[in-house]
N, C-alpha and C positions, 0 to 999 in steps of 0.2 A: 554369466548369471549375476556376479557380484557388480557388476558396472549395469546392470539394468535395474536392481534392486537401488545401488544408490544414484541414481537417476532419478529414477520414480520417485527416490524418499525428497530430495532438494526440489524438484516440482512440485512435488504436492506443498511440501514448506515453504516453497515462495507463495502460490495459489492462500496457500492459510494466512500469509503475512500480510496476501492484499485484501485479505477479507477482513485481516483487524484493521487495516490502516482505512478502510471505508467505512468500520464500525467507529474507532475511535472518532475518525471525522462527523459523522454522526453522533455520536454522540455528545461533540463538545458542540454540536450545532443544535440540541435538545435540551442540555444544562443551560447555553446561554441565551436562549430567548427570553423575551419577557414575559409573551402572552403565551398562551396555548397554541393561539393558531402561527406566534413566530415560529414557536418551539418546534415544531409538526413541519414547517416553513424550509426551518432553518437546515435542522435535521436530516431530513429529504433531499433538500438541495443542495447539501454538502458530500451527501453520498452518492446523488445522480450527479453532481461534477466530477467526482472523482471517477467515477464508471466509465462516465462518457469519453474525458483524456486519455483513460487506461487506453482503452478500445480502441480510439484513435490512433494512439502514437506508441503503448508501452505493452499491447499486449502481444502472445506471439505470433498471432494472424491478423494483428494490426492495420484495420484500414490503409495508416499511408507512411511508409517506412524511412523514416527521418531516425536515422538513428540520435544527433543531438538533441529531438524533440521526443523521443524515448528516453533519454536521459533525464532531459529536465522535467519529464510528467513523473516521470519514479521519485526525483528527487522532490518535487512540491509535493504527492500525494503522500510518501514515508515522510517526507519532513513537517509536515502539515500535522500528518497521524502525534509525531514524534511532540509538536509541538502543543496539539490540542492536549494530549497527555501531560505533557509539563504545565501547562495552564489551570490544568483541573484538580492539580495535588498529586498525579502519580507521578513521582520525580522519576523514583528507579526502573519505572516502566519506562517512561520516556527518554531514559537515557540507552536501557538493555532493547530497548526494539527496536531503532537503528543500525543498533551495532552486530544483532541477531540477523537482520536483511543485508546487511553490508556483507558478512560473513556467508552468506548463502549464497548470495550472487555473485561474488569471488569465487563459490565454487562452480557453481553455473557455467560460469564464463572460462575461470582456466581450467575446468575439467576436461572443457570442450563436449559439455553437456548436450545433448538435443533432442528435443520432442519426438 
C-alpha cells in the first residue's frame, strides 16, 4: 500500500514538473517576443518543441527508446525551463526547480519505481 501510494505521488510530480517545464518554456517564449504575433509564435513553439521531444524520446511510452536521447531531451527541456526562469528574474525558482526534478527522478530510478 505504502510503495503504490509513493509511487503514484513521484509520477504524478514528475508529470507536474513537466507541465511547468513546458509552462515556463512558454512562457519565456511570450515575454520575449516583440510583436504580438512573435509572442503567440514564440510561445506556442516553444512548448510544442518541448511536447514533441518529450514524446519522442523522454516519455514513458516513448515513440523510440534511446535511452541517451531520453536523457538529453529531459536535460534541454528542465534545463531550458531552469533557464528561461533565470532569464526572466525568477532566480530562486530557477535554481529550486532543477534540483526538485533531479531529486525525483533519483527517486524514480533507485526506487525502482514503475508505471
Amino acid at each position: 500500500m505504502i510503495a503504490t501510494v509513493w509511487s503514484t505521488l513521484n509520477f504524478t510530480l514528475a508529470f507536474v514538473f513537466e507541465l511547468v517545464a513546458v509552462g515556463a518554456l512558454a512562457y519565456w517564449g511570450v515575454r520575449t517576443g516583440r510583436s504580438r504575433v512573435a509572442k503567440i509564435l514564440r510561445g506556442a513553439g516553444m512548448a510544442v518543441a518541448a511536447m514533441v521531444l518529450w514524446g519522442l524520446f523522454a516519455a514513458p511510452e516513448a515513440s523510440f527508446s534511446v535511452p541517451v536521447a531520453a536523457v538529453a531531451t529531459k536535460v534541454l527541456v528542465f534545463g531550458g525551463a531552469a533557464a528561461a526562469l533565470w532569464q526572466l528574474g525568477h532566480r530562486r525558482l530557477a535554481v529550486a526547480f532543477p534540483l526538485l526534478v533531479v531529486a525525483n527522478l533519483a527517486a524514480i530510478h533507485f526506487g525502482h519505481l514503475s508505471l
